[in-house]
Every structure is written in C-alpha cells, then in structure tokens.
ROMI-102513 format. One record per residue (C-alpha): residue number from 0; residue in one letter; x, z, y. Coordinates in pm, whole numbers, plus 32768, in hexadecimal, padded with zeros to 4 digits. Each point is the difference from the previous one (the first is absolute). Example, Ala and Ser with C-alpha at 12.3 -4.5 7.8 and 13.67 -1.06 7.14 Angstrom:
// ROMI-102513
+-----+-----+------+------+------+
|   n | res |   xx |   zz |   yy |
+-----+-----+------+------+------+
|   0 |   A | 84CE | 830C | 7E3E |
|   1 |   S | 8089 | 7FBE | 8158 |
+-----+-----+------+------+------+
***
This chain:
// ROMI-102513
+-----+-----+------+------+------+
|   n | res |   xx |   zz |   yy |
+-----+-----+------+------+------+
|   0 |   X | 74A6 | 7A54 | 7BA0 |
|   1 |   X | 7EC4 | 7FBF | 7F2D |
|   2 |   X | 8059 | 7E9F | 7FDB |
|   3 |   X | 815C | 806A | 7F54 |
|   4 |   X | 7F61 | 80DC | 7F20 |
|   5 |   X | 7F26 | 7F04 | 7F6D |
|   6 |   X | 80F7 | 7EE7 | 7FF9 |
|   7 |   X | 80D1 | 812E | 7F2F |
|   8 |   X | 7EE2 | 800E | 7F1A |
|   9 |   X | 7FA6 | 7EDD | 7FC8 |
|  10 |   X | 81A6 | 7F80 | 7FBC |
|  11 |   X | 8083 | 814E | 7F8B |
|  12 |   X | 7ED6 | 80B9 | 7F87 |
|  13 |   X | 80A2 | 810D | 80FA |
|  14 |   X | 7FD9 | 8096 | 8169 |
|  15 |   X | 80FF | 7F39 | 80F6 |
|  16 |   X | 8096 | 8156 | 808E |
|  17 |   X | 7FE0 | 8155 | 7FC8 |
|  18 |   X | 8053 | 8074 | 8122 |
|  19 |   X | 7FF0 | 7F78 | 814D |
|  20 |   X | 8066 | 807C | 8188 |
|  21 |   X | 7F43 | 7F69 | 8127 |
|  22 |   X | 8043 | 7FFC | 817D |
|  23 |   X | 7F30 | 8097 | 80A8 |
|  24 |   X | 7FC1 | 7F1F | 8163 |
|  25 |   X | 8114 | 7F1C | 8088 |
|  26 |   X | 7FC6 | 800F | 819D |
|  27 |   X | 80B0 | 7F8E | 80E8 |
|  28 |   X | 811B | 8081 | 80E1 |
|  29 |   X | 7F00 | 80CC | 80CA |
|  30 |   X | 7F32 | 8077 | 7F0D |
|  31 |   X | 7EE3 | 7F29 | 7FFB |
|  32 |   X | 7F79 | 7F2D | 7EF9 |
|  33 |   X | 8077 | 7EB5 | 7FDC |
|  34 |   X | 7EE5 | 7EF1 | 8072 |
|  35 |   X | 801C | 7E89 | 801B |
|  36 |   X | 7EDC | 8056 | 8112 |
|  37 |   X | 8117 | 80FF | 80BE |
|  38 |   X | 8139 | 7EF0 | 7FCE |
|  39 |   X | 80BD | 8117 | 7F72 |
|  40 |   X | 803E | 7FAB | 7E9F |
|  41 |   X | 8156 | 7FF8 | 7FA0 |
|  42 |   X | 807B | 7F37 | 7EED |
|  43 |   X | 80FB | 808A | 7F03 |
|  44 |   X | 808B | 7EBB | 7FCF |
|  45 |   X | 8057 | 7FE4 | 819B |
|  46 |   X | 80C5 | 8149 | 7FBC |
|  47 |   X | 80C1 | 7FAB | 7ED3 |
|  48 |   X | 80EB | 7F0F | 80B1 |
|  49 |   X | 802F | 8107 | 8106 |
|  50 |   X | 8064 | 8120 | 7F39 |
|  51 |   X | 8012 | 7F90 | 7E97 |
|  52 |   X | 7F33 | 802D | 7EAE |
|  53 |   X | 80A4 | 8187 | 7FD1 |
|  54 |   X | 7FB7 | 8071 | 8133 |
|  55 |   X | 7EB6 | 7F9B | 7FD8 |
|  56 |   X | 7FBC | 809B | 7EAD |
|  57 |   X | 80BB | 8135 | 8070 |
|  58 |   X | 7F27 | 8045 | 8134 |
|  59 |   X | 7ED7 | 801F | 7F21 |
|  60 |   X | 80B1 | 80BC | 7EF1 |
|  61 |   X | 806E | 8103 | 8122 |
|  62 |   X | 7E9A | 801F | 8065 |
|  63 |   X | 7F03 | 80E3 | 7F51 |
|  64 |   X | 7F00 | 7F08 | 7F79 |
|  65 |   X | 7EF4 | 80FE | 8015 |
|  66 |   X | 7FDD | 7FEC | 8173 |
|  67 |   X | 7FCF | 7EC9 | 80F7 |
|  68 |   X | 813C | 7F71 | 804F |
|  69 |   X | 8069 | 7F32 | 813F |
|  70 |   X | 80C8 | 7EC7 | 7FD2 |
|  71 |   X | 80D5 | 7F10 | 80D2 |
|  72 |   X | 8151 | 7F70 | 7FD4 |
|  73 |   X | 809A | 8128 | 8113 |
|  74 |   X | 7F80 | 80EF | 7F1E |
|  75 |   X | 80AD | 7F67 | 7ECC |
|  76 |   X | 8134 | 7FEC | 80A7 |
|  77 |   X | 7FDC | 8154 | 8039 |
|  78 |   X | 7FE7 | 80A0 | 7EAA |
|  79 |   X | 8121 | 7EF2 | 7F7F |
|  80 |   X | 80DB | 80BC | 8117 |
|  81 |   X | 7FD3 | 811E | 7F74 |
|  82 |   X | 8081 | 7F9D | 7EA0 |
|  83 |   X | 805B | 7E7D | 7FCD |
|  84 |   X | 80E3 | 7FDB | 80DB |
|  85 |   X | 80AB | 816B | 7FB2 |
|  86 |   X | 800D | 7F83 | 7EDA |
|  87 |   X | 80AC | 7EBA | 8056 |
|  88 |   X | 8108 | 80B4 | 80D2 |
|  89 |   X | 806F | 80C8 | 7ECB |
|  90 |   X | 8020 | 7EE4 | 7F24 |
|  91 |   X | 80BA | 7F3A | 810F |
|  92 |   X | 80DA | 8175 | 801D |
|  93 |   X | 8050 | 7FD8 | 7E9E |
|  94 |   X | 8050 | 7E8B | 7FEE |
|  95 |   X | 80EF | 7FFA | 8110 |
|  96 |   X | 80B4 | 8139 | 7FA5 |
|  97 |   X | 801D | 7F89 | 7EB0 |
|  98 |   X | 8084 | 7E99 | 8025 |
|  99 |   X | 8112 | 8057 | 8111 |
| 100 |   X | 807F | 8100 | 7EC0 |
| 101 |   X | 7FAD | 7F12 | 7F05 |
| 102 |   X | 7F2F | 8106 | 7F46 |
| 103 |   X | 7F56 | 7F79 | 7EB1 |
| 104 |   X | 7F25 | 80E9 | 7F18 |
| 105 |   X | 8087 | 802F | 7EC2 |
| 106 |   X | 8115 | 8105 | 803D |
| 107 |   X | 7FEE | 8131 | 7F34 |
| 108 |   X | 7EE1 | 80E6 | 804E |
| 109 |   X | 8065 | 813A | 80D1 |
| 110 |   X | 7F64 | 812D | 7F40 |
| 111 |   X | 7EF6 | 8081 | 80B9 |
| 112 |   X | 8099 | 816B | 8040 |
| 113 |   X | 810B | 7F77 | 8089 |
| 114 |   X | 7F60 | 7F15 | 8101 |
| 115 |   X | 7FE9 | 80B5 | 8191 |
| 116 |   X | 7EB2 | 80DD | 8054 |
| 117 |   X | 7F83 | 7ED0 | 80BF |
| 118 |   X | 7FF1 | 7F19 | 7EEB |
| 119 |   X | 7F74 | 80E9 | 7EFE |
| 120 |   X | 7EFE | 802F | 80E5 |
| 121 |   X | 7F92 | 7EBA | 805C |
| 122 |   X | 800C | 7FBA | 7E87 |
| 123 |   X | 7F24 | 8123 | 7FB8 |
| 124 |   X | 7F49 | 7F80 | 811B |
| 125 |   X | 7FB1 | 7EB9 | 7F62 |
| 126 |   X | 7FAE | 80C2 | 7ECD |
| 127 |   X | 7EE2 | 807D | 80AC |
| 128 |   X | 7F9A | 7F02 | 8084 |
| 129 |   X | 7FEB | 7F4E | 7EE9 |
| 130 |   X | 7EF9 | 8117 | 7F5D |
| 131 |   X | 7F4E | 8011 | 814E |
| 132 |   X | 7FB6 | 7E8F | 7FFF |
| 133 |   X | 7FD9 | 7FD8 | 7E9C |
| 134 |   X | 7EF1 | 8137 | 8001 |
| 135 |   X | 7F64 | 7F7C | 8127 |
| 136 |   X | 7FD9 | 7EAC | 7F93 |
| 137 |   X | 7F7F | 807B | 7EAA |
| 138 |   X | 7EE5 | 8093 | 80E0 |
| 139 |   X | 7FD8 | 7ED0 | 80CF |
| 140 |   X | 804E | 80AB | 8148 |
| 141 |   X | 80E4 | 7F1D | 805F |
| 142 |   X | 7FF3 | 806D | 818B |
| 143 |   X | 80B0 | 8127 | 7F3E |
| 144 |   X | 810B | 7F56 | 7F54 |
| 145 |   X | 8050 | 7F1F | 812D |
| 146 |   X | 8033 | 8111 | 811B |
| 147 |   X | 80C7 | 80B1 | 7ED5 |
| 148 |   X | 80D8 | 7EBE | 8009 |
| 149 |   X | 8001 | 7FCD | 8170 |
| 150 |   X | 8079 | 816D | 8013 |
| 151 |   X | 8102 | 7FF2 | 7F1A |
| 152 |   X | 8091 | 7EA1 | 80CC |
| 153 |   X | 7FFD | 80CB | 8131 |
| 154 |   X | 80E0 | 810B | 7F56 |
| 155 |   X | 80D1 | 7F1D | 7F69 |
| 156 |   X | 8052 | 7F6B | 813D |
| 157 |   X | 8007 | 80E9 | 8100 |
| 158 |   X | 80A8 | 8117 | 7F2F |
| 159 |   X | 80A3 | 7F92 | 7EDC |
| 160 |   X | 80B5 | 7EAE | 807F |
| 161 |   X | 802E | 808B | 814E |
| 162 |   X | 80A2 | 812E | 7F8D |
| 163 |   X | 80B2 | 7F0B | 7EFA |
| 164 |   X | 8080 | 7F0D | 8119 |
| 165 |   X | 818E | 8093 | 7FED |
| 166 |   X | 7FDB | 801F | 7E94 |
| 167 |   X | 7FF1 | 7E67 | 801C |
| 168 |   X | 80DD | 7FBC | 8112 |
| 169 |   X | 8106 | 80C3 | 7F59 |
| 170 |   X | 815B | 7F4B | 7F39 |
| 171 |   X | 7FBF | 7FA4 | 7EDF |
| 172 |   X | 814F | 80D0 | 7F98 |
| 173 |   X | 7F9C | 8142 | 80DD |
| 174 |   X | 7EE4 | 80A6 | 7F0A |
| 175 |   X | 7FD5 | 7EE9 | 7EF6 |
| 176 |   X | 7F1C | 80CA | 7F0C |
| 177 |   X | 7F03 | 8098 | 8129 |
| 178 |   X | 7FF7 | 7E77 | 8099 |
| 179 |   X | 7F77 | 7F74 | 7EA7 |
| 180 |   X | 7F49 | 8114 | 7FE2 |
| 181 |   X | 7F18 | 7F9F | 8141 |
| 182 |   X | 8026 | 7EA4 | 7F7E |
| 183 |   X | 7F80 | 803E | 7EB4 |
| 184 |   X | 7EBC | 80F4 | 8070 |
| 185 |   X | 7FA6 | 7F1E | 810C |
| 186 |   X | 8013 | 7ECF | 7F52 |
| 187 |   X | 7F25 | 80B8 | 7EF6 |
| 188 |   X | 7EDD | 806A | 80D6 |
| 189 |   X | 8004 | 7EDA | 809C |
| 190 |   X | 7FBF | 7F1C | 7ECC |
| 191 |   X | 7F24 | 80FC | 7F53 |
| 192 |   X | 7F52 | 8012 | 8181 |
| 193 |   X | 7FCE | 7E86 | 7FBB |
| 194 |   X | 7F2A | 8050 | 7EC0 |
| 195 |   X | 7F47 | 8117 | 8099 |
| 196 |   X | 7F99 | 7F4E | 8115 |
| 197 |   X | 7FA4 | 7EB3 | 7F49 |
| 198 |   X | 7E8E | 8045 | 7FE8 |
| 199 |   X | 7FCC | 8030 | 81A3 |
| 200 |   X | 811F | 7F04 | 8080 |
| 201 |   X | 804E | 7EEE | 7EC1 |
| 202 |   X | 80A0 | 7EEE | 80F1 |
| 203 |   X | 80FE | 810A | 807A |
| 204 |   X | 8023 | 80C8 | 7EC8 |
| 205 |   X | 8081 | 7EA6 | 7F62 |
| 206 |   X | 8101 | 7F90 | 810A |
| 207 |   X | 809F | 816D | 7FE8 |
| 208 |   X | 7FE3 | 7FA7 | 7E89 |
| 209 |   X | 80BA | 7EB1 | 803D |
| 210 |   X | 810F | 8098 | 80E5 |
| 211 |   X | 806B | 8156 | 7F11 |
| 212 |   X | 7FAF | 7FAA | 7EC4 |
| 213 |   X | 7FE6 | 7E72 | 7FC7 |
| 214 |   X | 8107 | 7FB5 | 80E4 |
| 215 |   X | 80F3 | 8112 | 7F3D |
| 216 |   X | 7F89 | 7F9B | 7EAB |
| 217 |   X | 7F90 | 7E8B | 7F64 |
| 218 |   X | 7F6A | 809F | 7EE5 |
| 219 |   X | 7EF5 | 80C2 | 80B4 |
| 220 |   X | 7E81 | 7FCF | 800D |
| 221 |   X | 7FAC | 7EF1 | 80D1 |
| 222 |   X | 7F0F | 80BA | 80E1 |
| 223 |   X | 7FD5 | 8189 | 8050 |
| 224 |   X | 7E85 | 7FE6 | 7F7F |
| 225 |   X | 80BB | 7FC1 | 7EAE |
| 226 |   X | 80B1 | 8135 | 7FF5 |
| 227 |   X | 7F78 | 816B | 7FA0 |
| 228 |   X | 7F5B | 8121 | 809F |
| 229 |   X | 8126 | 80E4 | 8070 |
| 230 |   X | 7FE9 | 816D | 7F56 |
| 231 |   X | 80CC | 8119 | 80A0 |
| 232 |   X | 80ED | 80B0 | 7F63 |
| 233 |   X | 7FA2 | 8111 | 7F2C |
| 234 |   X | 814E | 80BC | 7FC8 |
| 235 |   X | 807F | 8034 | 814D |
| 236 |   X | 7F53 | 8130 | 80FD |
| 237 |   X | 8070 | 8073 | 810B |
| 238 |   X | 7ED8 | 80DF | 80C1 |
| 239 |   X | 80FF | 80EF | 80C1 |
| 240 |   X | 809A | 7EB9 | 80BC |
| 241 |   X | 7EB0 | 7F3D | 8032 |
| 242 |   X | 7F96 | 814A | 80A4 |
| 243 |   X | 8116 | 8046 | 80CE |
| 244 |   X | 7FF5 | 7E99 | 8066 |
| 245 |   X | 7E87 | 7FF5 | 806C |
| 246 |   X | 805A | 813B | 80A9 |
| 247 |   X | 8112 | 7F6A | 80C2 |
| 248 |   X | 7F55 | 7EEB | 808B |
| 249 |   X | 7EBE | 80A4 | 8058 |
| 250 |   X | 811F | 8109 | 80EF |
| 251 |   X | 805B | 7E8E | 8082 |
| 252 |   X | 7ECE | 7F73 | 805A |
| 253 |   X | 7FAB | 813A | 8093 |
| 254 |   X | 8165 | 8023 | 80DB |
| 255 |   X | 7FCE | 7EB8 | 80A2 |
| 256 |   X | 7EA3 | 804D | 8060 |
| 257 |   X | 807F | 8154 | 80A6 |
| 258 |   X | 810E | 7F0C | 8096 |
| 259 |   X | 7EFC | 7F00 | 804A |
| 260 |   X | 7EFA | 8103 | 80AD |
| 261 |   X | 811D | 804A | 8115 |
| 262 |   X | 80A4 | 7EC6 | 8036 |
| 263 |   X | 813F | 8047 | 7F3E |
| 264 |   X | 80B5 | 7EA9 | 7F51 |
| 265 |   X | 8089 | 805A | 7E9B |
| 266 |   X | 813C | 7F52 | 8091 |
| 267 |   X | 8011 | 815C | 80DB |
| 268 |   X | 8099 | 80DB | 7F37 |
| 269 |   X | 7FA1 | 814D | 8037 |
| 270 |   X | 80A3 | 8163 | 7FA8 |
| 271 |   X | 7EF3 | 8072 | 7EC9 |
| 272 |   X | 7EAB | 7FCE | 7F70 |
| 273 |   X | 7F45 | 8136 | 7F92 |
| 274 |   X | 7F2E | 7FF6 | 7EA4 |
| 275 |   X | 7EF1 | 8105 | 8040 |
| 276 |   X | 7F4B | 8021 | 7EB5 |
| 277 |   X | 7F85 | 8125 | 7ED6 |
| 278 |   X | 8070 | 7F61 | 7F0F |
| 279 |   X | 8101 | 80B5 | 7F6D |
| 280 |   X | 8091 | 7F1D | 7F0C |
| 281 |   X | 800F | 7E9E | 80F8 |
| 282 |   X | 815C | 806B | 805C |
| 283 |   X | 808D | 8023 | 7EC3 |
| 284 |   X | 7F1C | 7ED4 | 7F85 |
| 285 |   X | 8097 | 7EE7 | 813C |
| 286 |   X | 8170 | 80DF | 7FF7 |
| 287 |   X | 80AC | 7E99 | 7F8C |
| 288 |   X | 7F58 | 7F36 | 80F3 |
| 289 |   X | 8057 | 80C6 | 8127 |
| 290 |   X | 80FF | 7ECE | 8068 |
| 291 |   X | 7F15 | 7F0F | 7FFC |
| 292 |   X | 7EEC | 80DA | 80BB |
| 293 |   X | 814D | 8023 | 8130 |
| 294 |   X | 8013 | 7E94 | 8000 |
| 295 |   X | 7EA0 | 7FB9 | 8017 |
| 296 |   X | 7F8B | 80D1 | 810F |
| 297 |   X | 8174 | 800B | 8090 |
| 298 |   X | 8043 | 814C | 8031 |
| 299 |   X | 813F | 80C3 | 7FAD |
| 300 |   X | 7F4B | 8130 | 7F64 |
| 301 |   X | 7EC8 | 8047 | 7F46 |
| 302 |   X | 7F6D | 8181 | 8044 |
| 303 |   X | 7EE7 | 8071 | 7F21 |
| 304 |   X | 7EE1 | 8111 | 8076 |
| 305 |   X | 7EEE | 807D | 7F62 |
| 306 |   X | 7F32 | 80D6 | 810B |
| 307 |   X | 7F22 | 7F06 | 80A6 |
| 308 |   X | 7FB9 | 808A | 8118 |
| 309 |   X | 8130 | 8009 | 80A6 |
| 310 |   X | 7FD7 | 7E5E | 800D |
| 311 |   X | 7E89 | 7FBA | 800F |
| 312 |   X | 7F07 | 8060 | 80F0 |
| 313 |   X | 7E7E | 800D | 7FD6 |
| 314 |   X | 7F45 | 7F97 | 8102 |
| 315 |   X | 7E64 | 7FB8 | 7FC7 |
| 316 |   X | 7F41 | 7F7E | 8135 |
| 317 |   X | 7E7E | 8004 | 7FBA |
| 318 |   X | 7F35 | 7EBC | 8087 |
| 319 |   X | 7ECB | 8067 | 8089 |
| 320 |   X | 7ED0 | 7EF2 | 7F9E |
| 321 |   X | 7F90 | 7F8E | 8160 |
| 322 |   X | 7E79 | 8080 | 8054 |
+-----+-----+------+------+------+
***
C-alpha cells in the first residue's frame, strides 16, 4: 500500500486510493492458516478452472472482510449455489420462454398501473435494490450490497417466476396484455440486474448483457461495464403492496415450517391454516393475496385468531449447573 502511494506521488502528485477494503485472513477449508510447512495452501488459480472467475470474486464479496475467512473451491461452489446459478436458471427461464413466442423488446410499454401485483412488485423490488446497493456501495460495505443482491435473486426466483410460470406458459392469444406484461418486467430487472451486479460478477453481468440487450439491439454498448448505474424509479410507490407482499411470504415460510415440523408434504392438501396474530390490520393488509397464501400452503381455507393462547403453550424447563 505504501509503495502505491509514493509511486502516486511521485507520477500524480496524488495519493493512489482513498479508500481501501482489506481481507482480513484467507485460511483454509478448516480454518487454519495456510502454510507451505502444513501443505495446505490452496491456490486461487487451481480453483478458477473449477468454478470460474465470478464465483470466485463472489465468495469473497459474500464474506464479511472484517473477520477470518475459510477458503476452498467446495466452499466457492457453495456461495455461487446460492446465487449464480439462480441466477442462470432465470435467464435460461426467460430465454426459452421468449424464443418459442418469438418475444422481442420494443413493443409498447404497458403502463405501470396497469401491469399485475406481481410485476409491480418485483419492479418496485428492483427499485430497492437498486438504492440498497447503490447506498451500500457508496459506504463500501459491499458484504451489504451483495447479500442485498443475493436476496433479491432468491425472490425473484423462487416467488416471482415461480408464481409467474402459467403467466408464460399461457397462449399467446389467451391474456395478451398480462403475458407482455411479465415479459416486459422481467426482461427489465433482468438487464438492469446485469448492471447492478457488474461490480461483484463482471464475466456474468456481460454475457446476460450479450444475450438481452446486444443480441436484441446492434446499436448497444459493446460491454455492460459501458453502460450506466441503474437509478430506480422515482414516480412510482407502492408501500401498501410491498407490505402486504412481505407479509405474505413471511405467513409462507412460516406454514411450511409448521408443515415441515410434523411431517406434512405441501402436496397434502389439508382442510385450513390458522393465522394467529394481534395485529389488527394484517388481514385487511394480505385480503388480496389470500389466493395465493391457499395455493402456497394448500389449504382450502384460511381462519384468523387473535388469542394466543388457545394455540401456543409455554413450557420452561430449568437446567440445573451440575455440582
């Protein structure tokens, strides 16, 4: 670091950086400092053939550089599992769906009001993403901005294209407008995901660049790293449906836990799920999503309840330090 600074000086009459983010130990798999002495060094270059440059540079933009980290190639195909590949599956989602309609950008742009409550959300989705990241990276916590990003992947693919899937498989002359509508908000996330996520991934970001946006138009920038930092969308807000949405997946996650805790398949369907909670306004706040809350959890009915006690018992067992 000293050595830049001077050659900065003495060049530039100016510091090389002004700010800068160090790792803190690289061990290996175990834990333990790498040693030529121990055998256990492991090269980076060893693991780049066997899980690629991104997934590299993503592992350690995952990890908080403030603590020791452990490294190995398992490990980095670990964290890319959790986001690159994700990520890969939705692009290949939209690809295919969109060549065997022939869909092309360029058709006119569905207003956003009239677009379905799943794509305004994921579009206000991406809009926060966008400011998280941004804000984040601003800071320099980029552990911050990239489990922001790896978050928002996870939602985009296990909520909104899931939940999307008949939306896509649908005729093209059975619900034309709500058909480009998905078309037209994923494609957008998708190539503005490709600018967000340029900085952590910039071999990826640029074939997803090549496929949506070179591909459809000659006249493009050459290169994602060429185009400019998204910005969300200032005139569009929608904090009742963002909320109701949250809402409705948190009542998800927490229905197939209850299912998973006694051995019960979502493919069971089962007669109701009750909603004990105090909050009076969550009803009225999740009342359109109570369809997709049935189909999640499979149930025909959803009951709600607010007196606890009827549904959760108390039970504290002291442990006694042994004399």
């Amino acid at each position: 670091f000293y050595t830049l600074h001077v050659l900065g000086t003495l060049l530039f009459d100016s510091v090389a950086y002004k700010n800068c983010i160090v790792l803190g130990h690289v061990n290996d798999e175990q834990g333990i400092k790498m040693s030529k002495r121990l055998g256990n060094v492991v090269d980076p270059m060893e693991v780049i053939p066997q899980t690629g440059a991104d997934a590299l540079r993503w592992y350690f933009c995952i990890n908080n550089p403030e603590i020791n980290s452990r490294f190995s190639a398992r490990l980095v195909r670990e964290a890319a599992q959790g986001f690159l590949i994700p990520l890969w599956n939705a692009l290949s989602f939209f690809t295919i769906y969109a060549n065997l309609d022939g869909w092309t950008p360029g058709s006119a742009t569905i207003p956003f009001d009239r677009r379905a409550p799943l794509d305004r959300w994921i579009l206000l989705s991406f809009d926060r993403l966008v400011e998280e990241v941004t804000t984040a990276l601003e800071r320099y916590r980029v552990v911050d901005a990239a489990r922001s990003i790896e978050g928002f992947v996870d939602d985009l693919t296990n909520w909104y294209i899931r939940r999307s899937r008949d939306r896509f498989w649908a005729p093209a002359n059975q619900n034309p407008d709500d058909k480009e509508s998905a078309y037209q908000s994923l494609y957008a996330v998708l190539t503005g995901l490709a600018r967000v996520i340029a900085p952590f991934t910039p071999f990826v970001a640029d074939v997803i660049h090549g496929h949506l946006v070179r591909a459809q138009d000659s006249t493009a920038v050459d290169s994602v790293h060429l185009e400019s930092w998204p910005k969300s969308t200032a005139d569009r807000s929608e904090p009742d449906l963002m909320a109701a949405m949250e809402t409705v997946q948190r009542i998800v996650r927490l229905g197939h836990a209850a299912r998973n805790s006694h051995s019960l398949k979502v493919r069971q369907p089962l007669a109701s799920v009750t909603l004990v909670t105090t909050d009076a306004r969550m009803q009225d706040r999740v009342a359109d999503q109570l369809e997709v809350m049935r189909e999640e959890l499979n149930v025909r009915e959803v009951l709600w309840a607010t007196d606890r006690t009827a549904y959760v018992h108390h039970e504290v067992i002291p442990i006694f330090p042994k004399c």
